[in-house]
SEBA-532004 format. One record per residue (C-alpha): residue number from 0; residue in one letter; x negated, y, z. Coordinates in steps of 0.25 Angstrom, whole numbers. Layout:
   resi   resn       x       y       z
    NUM      A       X       Y       Z
...
This chain:
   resi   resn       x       y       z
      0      X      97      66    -266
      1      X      85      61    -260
      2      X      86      67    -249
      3      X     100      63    -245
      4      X      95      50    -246
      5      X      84      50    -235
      6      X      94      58    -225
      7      X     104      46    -228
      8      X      96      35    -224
      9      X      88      43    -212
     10      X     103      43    -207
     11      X     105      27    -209
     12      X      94      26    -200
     13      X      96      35    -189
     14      X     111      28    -188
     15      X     105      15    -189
     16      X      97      18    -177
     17      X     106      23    -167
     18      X     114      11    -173
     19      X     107       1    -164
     20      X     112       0    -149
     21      X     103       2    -138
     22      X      97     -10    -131
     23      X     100     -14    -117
     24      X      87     -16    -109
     25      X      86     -27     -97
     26      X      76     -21     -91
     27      X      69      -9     -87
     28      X      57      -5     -95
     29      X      51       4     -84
     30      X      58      -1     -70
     31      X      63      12     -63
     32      X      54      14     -51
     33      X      60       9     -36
     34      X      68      23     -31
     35      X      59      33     -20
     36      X      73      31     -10
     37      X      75      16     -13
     38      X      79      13       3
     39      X      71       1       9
     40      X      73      -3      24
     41      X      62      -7      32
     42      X      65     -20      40
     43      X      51     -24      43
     44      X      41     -21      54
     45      X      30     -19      42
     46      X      37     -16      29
     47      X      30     -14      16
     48      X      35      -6       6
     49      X      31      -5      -8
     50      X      42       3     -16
     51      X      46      18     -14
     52      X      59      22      -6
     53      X      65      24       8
     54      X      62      15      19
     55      X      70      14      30
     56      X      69       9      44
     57      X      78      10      57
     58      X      77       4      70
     59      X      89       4      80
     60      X      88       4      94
     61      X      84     -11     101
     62      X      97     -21     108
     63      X      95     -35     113
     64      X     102     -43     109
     65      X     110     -55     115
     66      X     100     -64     106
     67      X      90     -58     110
     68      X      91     -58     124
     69      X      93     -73     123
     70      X      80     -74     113
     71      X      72     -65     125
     72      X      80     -67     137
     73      X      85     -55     142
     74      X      77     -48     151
     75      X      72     -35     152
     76      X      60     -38     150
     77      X      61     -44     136
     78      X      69     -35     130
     79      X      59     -23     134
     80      X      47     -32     128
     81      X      56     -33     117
     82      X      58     -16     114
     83      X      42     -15     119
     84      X      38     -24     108
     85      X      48     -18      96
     86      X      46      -3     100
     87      X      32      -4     100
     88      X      32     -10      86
     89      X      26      -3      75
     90      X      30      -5      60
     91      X      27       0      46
     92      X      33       3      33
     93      X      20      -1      25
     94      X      20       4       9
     95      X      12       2      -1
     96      X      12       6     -15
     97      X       4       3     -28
     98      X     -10       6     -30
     99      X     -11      19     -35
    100      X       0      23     -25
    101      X       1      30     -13
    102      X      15      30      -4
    103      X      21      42      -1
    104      X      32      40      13
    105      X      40      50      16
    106      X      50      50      30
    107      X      62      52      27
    108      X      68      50      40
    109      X      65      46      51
    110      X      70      43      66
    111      X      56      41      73
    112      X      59      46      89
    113      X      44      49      95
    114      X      50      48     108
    115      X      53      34     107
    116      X      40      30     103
    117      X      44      31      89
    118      X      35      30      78
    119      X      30      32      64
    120      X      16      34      57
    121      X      12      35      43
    122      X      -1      27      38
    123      X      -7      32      25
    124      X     -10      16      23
    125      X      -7       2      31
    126      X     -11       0      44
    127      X      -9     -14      50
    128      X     -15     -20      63
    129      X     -23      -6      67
    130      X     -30      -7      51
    131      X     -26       2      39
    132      X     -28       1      25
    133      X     -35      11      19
    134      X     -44       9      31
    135      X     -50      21      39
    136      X     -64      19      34
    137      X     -59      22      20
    138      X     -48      30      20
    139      X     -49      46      17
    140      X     -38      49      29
    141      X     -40      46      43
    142      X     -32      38      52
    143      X     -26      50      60
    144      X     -22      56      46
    145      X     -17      42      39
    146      X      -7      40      49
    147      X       4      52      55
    148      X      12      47      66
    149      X      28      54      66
    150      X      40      51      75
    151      X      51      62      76
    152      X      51      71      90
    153      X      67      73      93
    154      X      60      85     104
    155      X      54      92      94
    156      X      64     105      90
    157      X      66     111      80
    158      X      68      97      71
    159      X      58      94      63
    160      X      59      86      49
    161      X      55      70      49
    162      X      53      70      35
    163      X      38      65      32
    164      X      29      63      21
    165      X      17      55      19
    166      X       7      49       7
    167      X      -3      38       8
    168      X     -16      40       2
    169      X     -15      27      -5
    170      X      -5      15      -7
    171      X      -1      11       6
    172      X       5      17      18
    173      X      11      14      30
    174      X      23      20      39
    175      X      22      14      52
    176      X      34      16      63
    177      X      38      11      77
    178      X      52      13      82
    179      X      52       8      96
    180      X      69      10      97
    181      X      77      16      85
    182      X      73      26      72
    183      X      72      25      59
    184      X      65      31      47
    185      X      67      32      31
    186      X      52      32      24
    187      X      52      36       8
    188      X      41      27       3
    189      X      34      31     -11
    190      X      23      30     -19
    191      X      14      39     -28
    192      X       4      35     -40
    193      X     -11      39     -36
    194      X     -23      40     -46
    195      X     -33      36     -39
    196      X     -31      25     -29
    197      X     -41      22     -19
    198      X     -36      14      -7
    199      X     -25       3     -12
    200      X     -17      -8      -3
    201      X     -12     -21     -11
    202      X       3     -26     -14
    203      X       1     -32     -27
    204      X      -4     -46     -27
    205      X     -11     -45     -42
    206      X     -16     -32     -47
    207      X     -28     -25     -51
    208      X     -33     -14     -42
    209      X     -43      -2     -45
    210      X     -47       7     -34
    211      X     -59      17     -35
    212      X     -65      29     -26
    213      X     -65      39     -38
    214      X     -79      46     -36
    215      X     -74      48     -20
    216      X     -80      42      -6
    217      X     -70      33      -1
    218      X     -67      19      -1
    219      X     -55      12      -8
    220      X     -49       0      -4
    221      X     -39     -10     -10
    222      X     -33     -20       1
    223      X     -24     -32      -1
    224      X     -16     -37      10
    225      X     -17     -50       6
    226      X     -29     -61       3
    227      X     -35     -58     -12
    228      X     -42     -62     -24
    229      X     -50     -49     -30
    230      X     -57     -47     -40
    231      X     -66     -34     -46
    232      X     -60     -31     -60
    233      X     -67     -18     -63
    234      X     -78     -13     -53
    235      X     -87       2     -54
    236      X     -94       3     -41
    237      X    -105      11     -39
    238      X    -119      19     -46
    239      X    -124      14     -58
    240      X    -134       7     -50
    241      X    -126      -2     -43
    242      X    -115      -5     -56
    243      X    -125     -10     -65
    244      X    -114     -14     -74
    245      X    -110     -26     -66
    246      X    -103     -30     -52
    247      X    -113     -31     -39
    248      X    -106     -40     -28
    249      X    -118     -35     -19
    250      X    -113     -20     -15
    251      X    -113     -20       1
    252      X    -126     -11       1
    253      X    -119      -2      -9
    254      X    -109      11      -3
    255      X    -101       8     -16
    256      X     -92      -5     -17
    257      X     -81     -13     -17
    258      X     -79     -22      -6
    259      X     -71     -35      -6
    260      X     -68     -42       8
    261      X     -55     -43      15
    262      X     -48     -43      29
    263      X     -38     -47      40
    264      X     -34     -30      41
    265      X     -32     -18      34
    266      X     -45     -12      36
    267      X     -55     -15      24
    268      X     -66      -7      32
    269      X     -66     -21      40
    270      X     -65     -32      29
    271      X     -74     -45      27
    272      X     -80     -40      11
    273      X     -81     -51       2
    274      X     -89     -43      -8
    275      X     -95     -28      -9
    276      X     -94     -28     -25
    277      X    -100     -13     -34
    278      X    -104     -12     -46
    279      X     -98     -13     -60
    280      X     -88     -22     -65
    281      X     -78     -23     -77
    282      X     -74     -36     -79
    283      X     -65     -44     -67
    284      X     -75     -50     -57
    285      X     -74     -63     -48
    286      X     -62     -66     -39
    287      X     -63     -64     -23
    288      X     -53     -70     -15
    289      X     -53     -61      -1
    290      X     -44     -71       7
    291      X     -42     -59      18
    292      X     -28     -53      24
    293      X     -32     -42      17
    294      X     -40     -40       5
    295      X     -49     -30       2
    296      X     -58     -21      -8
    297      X     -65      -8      -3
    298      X     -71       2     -13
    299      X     -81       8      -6
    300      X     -86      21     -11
    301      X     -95      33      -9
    302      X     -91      42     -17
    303      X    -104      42     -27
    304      X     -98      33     -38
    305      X     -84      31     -45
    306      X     -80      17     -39
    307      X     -69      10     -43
    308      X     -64      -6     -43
    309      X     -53     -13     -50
    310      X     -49     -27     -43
    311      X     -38     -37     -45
    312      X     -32     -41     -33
    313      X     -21     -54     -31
    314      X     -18     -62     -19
    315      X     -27     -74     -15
    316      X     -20     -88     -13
    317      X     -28    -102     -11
    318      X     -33    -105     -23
    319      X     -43     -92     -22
    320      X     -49    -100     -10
    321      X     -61    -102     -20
    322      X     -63     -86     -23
    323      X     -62     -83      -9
    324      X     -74     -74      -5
    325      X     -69     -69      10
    326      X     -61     -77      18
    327      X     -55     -68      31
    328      X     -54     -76      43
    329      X     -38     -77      47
């Protein structure tokens, strides 16, 4: 009889739970990730790109116009000047991803006639005005290996597939193009996680960002294209001898540091350094306000010790004017 009892009211709560009618939600607890094949056209010369999908671009053949024969005048001449000037024209597609990403491009298609003077590179990183970001000094890969030139030869025979595929070795990348009279191309943009981060372009305007040479010989950089306020949250730089427990803002001498400067390019092999910092740190150190084009830290390491850095990064406005340790000239 006891036993009866229990079963009974075990079923009274099993009823009084699928009783209760389920909840609509107004929002999404985990927001579905943007789609892989989301199609985005390209409408600008230099077009950045921060979310994974297709990119496309096309350019059709040039016409004047009757406006623009009145704007120019309509000789010859002009017009010629005119094509010169657009066909020569070189344009980007430049990507960049979080941190501890690196981007992933793969051509789908694309109508890119050599014979025209047509066209497009690849660039493990940025390049703008003849610089790159990582710069040659510090990264692993050479010049003639971070960039790889294709076009499609309409001679060769049999046909060969355009389909491409190229990484980045960190989280920016560029795909550069020129298209003197018509083509067209469709680029899949996406990105992939990474353990060990080492070189690492800026988008976000406030965020904490750690970058460390993991026991190798190389240098890590972190640039922000845009003036700065830094400061060193946690620092391990260096022997034992040179940590001492506390942060030395007199490293030049030493081969391990972390220098702080900024620049007008790029290249962070040829920035004004506003301080050469090793040692240890734990807690948050002073602010430094680069007000640079581009702002700059580089980890220099050799390889004898496990360096690593964490810095906070946000843009610099004018009331940081009283922190400012580099000024660049304009």
């Amino acid at each position: 009889m006891k036993a009866a009892v229990v079963f009974f009211s075990l079923s009274i709560i099993v009823l009084s739970v699928t009783a209760w009618p389920s909840v609509k939600r107004t929002f999404d607890l985990y927001p579905p990730n943007p789609s892989p094949y989301e199609l985005h056209t390209i409408t600008d010369c230099m077009h950045v790109a921060s979310e994974p999908g297709d990119y496309a671009f096309k350019k059709l053949p040039p016409r004047t116009t009757a406006a623009t024969a009145a704007l120019f005048g309509n000789t010859d001449e002009t017009s010629a000047i005119l094509q010169l000037e657009e066909s020569l024209q070189v344009c980007g597609l430049y990507v960049i991803g979080e941190p501890d990403t690196i981007v992933e491009i793969t051509m789908k298609y694309y109508d890119v006639n050599c014979e025209t003077g047509a066209l497009m590179a690849f660039v493990d990183g940025w390049e703008l005005n003849g610089e790159y970001f990582p710069s040659l000094r510090d990264h692993h890969r050479s010049l003639e290996d971070r960039v790889q030139e294709f076009c499609n030869n309409y001679k060769q025979w049999p046909r060969l597939s355009n389909k491409k595929f190229f990484r980045s070795s960190q989280n920016a990348a560029l795909l550069q193009y020129r298209i003197p009279v018509k083509g067209s191309f469709i680029a899949n943009v996406r990105f992939h996680k990474i353990t060990q981060p080492c070189n690492i372009l800026v988008q976000d305007i406030d965020a904490l960002y750690t970058i460390g040479n993991y026991g190798h010989n190389r240098n890590c950089t972190i640039s922000a294209l845009f003036p700065a306020v830094v400061s060193v949250a946690n620092l391990k730089i260096g022997g034992k001898a040179v940590r001492q427990d506390k942060p030395n803002y007199d490293c030049g001498l030493f081969a391990d540091r972390l220098e702080i400067g900024g620049s007008s390019g790029l290249d962070s092999t040829a920035m004004e350094k506003s301080s050469e910092i090793c040692g240890l740190a734990t807690e948050p150190g002073p602010e430094q306000a680069i007000f640079c084009g581009v702002t700059t830290l580089r980890l220099v390491s050799t390889g004898r010790f496990q360096n690593q850095a964490a810095v906070m990064i946000r843009k610099a406005d004018e009331h940081d004017l009283d922190k400012a340790t580099l000024i660049c000239a304009l």
